[in-house]
C-alpha positions, 0 to 999 in steps of 0.5 A: 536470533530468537523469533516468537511464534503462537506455534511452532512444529518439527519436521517430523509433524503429522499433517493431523496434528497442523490441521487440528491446530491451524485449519480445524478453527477456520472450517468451523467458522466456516460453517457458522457463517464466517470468513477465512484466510490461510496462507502458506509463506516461505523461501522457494522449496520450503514445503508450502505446497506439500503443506497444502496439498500433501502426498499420497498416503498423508493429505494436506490441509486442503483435502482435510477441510474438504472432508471435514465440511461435507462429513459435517453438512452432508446430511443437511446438503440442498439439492444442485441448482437450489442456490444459484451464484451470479456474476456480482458476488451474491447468491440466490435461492431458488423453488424446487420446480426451477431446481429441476428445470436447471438440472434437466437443462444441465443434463442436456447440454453437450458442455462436461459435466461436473465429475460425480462422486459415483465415477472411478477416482484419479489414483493419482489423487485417491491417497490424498483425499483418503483422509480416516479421521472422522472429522466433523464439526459438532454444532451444525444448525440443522434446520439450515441446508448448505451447498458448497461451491469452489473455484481455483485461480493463479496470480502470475506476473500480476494478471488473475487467469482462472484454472478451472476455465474451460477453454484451452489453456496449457502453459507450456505448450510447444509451438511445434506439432508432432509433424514437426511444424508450426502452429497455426494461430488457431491451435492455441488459445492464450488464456484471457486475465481477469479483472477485480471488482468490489460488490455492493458490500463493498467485498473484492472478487474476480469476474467471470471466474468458474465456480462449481457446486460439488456435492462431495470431497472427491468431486471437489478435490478432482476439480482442484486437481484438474487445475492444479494441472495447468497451474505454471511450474518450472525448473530453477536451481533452487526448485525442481518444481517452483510455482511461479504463480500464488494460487487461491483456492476459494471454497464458498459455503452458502446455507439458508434456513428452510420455512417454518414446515421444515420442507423447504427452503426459505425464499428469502434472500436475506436470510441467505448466509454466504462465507468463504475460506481462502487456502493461499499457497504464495510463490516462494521469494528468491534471489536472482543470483541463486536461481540464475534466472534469465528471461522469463523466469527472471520477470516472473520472479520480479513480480513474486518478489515485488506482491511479497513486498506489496503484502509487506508493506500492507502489514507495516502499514496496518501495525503503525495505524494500529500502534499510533493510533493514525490513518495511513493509507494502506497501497493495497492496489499496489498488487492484485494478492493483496488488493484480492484480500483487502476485506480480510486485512479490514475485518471480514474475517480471520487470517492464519499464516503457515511460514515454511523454512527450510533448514538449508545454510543456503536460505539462512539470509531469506529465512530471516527475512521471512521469520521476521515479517511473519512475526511482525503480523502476530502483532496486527490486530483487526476489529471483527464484523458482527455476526448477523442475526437470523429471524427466529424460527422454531428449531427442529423444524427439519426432523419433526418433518422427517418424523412426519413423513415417515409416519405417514409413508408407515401408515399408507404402506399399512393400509394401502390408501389414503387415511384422511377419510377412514376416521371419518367413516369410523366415527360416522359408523359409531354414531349410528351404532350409538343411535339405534337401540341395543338388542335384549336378550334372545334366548328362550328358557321357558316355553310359556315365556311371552316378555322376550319376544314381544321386547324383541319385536318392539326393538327391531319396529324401532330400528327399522324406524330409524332406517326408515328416518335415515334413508329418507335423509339419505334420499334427502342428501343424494338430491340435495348431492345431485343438485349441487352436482348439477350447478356445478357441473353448470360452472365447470361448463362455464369455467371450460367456455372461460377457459377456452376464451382464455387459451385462444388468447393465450394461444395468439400471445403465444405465436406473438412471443414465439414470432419474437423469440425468432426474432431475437434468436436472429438477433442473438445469433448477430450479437454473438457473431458481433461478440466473436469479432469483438473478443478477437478484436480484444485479443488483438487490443490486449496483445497490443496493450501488453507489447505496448506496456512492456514498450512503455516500461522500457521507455520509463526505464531509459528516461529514468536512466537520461534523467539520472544521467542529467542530474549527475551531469547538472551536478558535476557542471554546477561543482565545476561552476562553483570551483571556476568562480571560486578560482575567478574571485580569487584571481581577481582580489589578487589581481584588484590587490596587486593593482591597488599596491601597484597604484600606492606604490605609484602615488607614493613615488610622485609623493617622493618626487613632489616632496623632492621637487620642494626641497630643491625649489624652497632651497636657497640660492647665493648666486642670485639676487633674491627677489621680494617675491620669493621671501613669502614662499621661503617663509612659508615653510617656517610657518607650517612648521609646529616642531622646535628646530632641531639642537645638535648633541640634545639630551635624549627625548622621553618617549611620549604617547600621542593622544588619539582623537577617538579618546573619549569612546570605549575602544577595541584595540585589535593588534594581531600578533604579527604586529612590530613596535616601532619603537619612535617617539610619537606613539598612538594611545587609546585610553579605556581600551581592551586590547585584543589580538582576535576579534571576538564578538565578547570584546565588541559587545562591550565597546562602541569603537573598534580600531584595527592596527595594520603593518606593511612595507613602504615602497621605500622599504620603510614600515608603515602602520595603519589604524583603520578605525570603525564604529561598533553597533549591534545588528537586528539578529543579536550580534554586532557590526563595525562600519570602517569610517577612517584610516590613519596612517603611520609612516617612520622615515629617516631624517638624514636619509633624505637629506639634502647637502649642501654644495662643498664651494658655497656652503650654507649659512647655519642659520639656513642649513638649520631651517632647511634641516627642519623643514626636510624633516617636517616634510618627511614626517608628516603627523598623519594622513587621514582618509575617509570613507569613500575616498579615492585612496581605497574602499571602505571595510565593513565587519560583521560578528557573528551573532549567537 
């Protein structure tokens, strides 16, 4: 079996070499501001923990994208507190005064502090974070300031529970202390779910889960080793250390440009840039029959097996949507794993898979399984968001500042002061130096030179005039100084008086607020008391919900059972329904039959018996005296006869055909095949007939009149024939119908058999014998018997072809 794959590594590939190829990109889209999603899929005990984590000496994926996003914001990190998350999914910026105020704030609380990277490292995780590449991204906005916030959850038998959680939280617990007692109820603390919700932007997130700011790798690291710690692990057959639950470590980047000074940061919540990358390590799927699972660990790996084929599903469906261009609805809220991540399926970021196999012969089927899906989602494709534009500010803002600062920390260092007003002075200084006339030369060379003196006496009257001028504007500026000293000092007593009315005030609004502080402090204490109740309440409430669904579940389950049972039931009393009417139809036409032949065979013995009582009543008696009464009834018998008295040793008759009285219509002549010729003398004949020995729909589309000759046995052992005739017409759905109208019957019976003899002391003239002869046969051999239909001799018959 052949699978495609955009990568494929061996067994023997460097934890580099997979970290360059699949996770490398999604911290840089990290950076610049994109989404990411990476998961690690496979059967149980195919590496997809090793492959995030890694082991001592080689780090996972995990600790390498941690390292390489704080060797390539490190520089550019914001101090703690200066972004904020809040419980709606959203950060916020705040000025550095509050910064401060929350950090003194954390200082002072008893709860642990988050680890610093300064504390002695866990040499259980020392070799993992030990990562030497140097691995950075190049493009970094450097007039951006970033802070990195994690949090770590489980998925176990569908409920969210947060690991980073401060409460107490141990899995697998004994219920038994070290004095080999019981618990009290108090000792443990079961650990609360927690719930998803979609924030304004419509992006899914877990509520009240633990973020925590880091500042470093071995300070994130440690808080995803603090909760892999109470992640829930056990002992299959297949696994020594299975995870039973998929964990989601998130790592949130949020970055903001600073102001236009390059100073601080921009207090514009807009301008916030908040994305994030998701490292998924799923729970392995298996089967129960080779992890010989029971209990527990079988319904945990029900609830794996049943998120796997939920994220399945969400895959096929998007591939259809995307291949015939339709809208199903994808069930993402069939399962918290794919309803966490419905964001990253629609668009909001890009989405890796690692599948994990394991060469065993056992997992062959799984691994199958697990190629095939994993190349199926190669074939997804999502429309990406649009990167989002920042207003534009002038770029290297941050180092021109730097630059400044450190120009200006050089020259106060070099002068020991302020240097604002040194120029000033400077400048001052030159000008008066400017104003004030230059000095001639003052050297004497000859002793009755008398132009150097008086030049250089002329000189100095006109600079001791200027210092005259000057210190008259200088007198002049310090009253003028003075007075500007004196109003001010009158509006700064003003402003002290204003100042003083102003702080009473504020002074009684502050005892007012403080008043009300108190009281809502009492107030608080009173809700939080209330709150206590009420989490213990809820506690109860979900204990009870929990006990009541898994009650619900199994009476779900045995009402399923019962119906599936009634429907068998139903199913098999409508087949012995069916079977009994068929059995109860069939005994009633034999039994309707029966009595009908029985009712025929009775009709014809009276027919005999009647047929037998005229012969002996019109039979002509010598002892008597004939009455004139009698001759018109022994008359009578020669009046209905239409046949020629019978000629002893007559030549032999030519066989002739008795015309039928439906000759004129198109006829179907249907003779089945177990039909017996006769071989009398009166024949029926159709002419412009198609004989048939099967009715067929070609034969009665073709003619309007349908005759049907049928044969049975006589009560007296002779044949009877029947012709039971109908009429042919086409039905409203193409095909054709024969509505029966009429039967003739056909009956071939011996002349002498019925005969009746004379008696051996009288015999009878020939002339009477001969007309008893005849009038014995022409009862006896009737032409026919007609019926129509609807008479008491039988019901009518009714045929329908089928149409095409």
């Amino acid at each position: 079996v052949q699978y495609s794959f955009k990568e494929v590594f061996g067994t023997l590939v460097a934890q580099k070499k997979l970290f360059d190829v699949v996770a490398k990109p999604l911290v840089e889209d990290l950076i610049h501001g994109k989404n990411g999603l990476l998961f690690t899929y496979g059967v149980t005990g195919s590496g997809k923990t090793h492959t995030m984590t890694g082991s001592p000496g080689e780090g996972g994926l995990l600790p390498r994208c941690l390292d390489m996003i704080f060797k390539s914001i490190g520089p550019f990190q914001a101090k703690r507190f200066v972004f904020k998350l809040d419980d709606k999914n959203s950060v916020d910026v705040q000025c550095e005064v509050d910064a401060l105020l929350e950090r003194q704030k954390r200082d002072t609380m008893p709860v642990p502090k988050t680890p610093s990277g300064k504390r002695q490292i866990d040499p259980e995780i020392a070799d993992m974070i030990n990562v030497q590449d140097h691995c950075k991204v190049e493009e970094v906005d450097e007039d951006n300031v970033y802070s990195v916030f994690v949090s770590y959850i489980e998925i176990y038998n569908n409920y969210i529970y947060d690991l980073l959680e401060e409460a107490p939280f141990e899995s697998i617990k004994s219920k038994w202390n070290n004095c080999n007692t019981p618990l009290r109820n108090g000792d443990f603390i079961p650990p609360q779910s927690k719930i998803l919700r979609e924030d304004q932007n419509r992006n899914m997130y877990v509520t009240g889960c633990t973020e925590v700011e880091v500042k470093s790798t071995e300070e994130a690291f440690e808080v995803f080793w603090r909760g892999q710690k109470k992640r829930r692990i056990a002992n299959t057959q297949l696994n020594r250390e299975s995870s039973r639950s998929h964990s989601v470590f998130t790592i949130k980047l949020a970055q903001a440009p600073l102001d236009a000074d390059g100073d601080n940061v921009l207090q514009e919540k807009e301008q916030i840039v908040l994305s994030q990358l998701s490292l998924v390590d799923l729970a392995g799927s298996e089967r129960a029959n080779r992890t010989k699972a029971e209990g527990n660990r079988l319904r945990e790996a029900g609830n794996i097996n049943q998120s796997l084929m939920t994220l399945r599903t969400c895959i096929e469906i998007l591939r259809e949507n995307q291949m015939y261009g339709i809208n199903k609805m994808v069930p993402y809220r069939d399962s918290k794993l794919t309803l966490l991540f419905k964001n990253y399926f629609d668009g909001e970021g890009k989405v890796r898979m690692i599948v994990c196999v394991n060469p065993k012969a056992e997992d062959y089927e799984e691994s199958l399984q697990v190629m095939r899906f994993a190349e199926m989602t190669q074939e997804v494709e999502v429309t990406r968001p649009v990167d989002r534009p920042l207003y534009g500010l002038t770029p290297g803002r941050r180092f021109r500042n730097q630059a400044f600062q450190e120009e200006l920390s050089q020259k106060l260092v070099l002068r020991g002061g302020p240097i604002d007003g040194e120029p000033e002075e400077q400048s001052v200084l030159e000008m008066f130096l400017e104003n004030f006339p230059p000095l001639p030369a003052c050297e004497l060379l000859d002793i009755n030179d008398d132009q150097t003196l008086p030049k250089l006496i002329e000189v100095l009257e006109k600079r001791h005039k200027l210092r005259q001028m000057l210190l008259k504007q200088f007198s002049r500026a310090v009253l003028d100084l003075k007075a500007m000293l004196q109003e001010f000092d009158c509006s700064v007593a003003s402003k002290e008086n204003h100042v003083k009315v102003m702080l009473s005030e504020k002074e009684k609004t502050i005892a007012g607020q403080k008043m009300e502080i108190e009281r809502l402090e009492k107030k608080i204490k009173t809700l939080e008391y209330k709150i206590e109740i009420l989490e213990k309440t809820a506690t109860i409430y979900e204990e009870d919900k929990r006990n009541l669904q898994q009650e619900l579940e199994s009476k779900s389950q045995k009402l399923q059972r019962q119906a599936s049972d009634k429907r068998r039931l139903e199913a098999r009393f409508q087949g012995m329904v069916a079977e009994t009417t068929m059995k109860w139809e069939k005994e009633c036409e034999r039994r309707v039959a029966a009595k009908q032949l029985e009712m025929q065979n009775k009709l014809w013995v009276k027919d005999e018996k009647l047929k037998q009582l005229k012969a002996i009543v019109t039979e002509p008696k010598n002892e008597k005296p004939e009455r004139p009464s009698r001759e018109r009834d022994r008359e009578k018998p020669v009046q209905r006869s239409v046949s020629p008295s019978p000629v002893p040793n007559a030549p032999p008759v030519r066989l002739r055909h008795r015309r039928s009285r439906s000759a004129g219509e198109r006829w179907v002549d249907h003779k089945p095949p177990s039909n017996l010729p006769t071989e009398t003398v009166m024949q029926p004949h159709v002419p412009h007939a198609i004989t048939v020995a099967a009715a067929s729909e070609k034969a009665l589309a073709k003619c309007d009149k349908y005759m049907l000759t049928h044969q049975e046995l006589a009560s007296d052992g002779e044949i009877e024939t029947k012709l039971i005739k109908g009429d042919v017409f086409k039905t409203r759905g193409g095909g054709q119908a024969v509505q029966f109208t009429d039967i003739e019957t056909l009956k071939q019976e011996s002349p002498t058999g019925r005969k009746r003899k004379s008696s051996p002391s009288r015999p009878d003239p020939p002339e009477e014998a001969a007309d008893s002869e005849w009038t014995d046969v022409e009862t006896r051999c009737s032409v026919a018997v007609e019926m129509k239909a609807g008479s008491a001799l039988g019901p009518g018959y009714e045929h329908h072809a089928q149409p095409k």
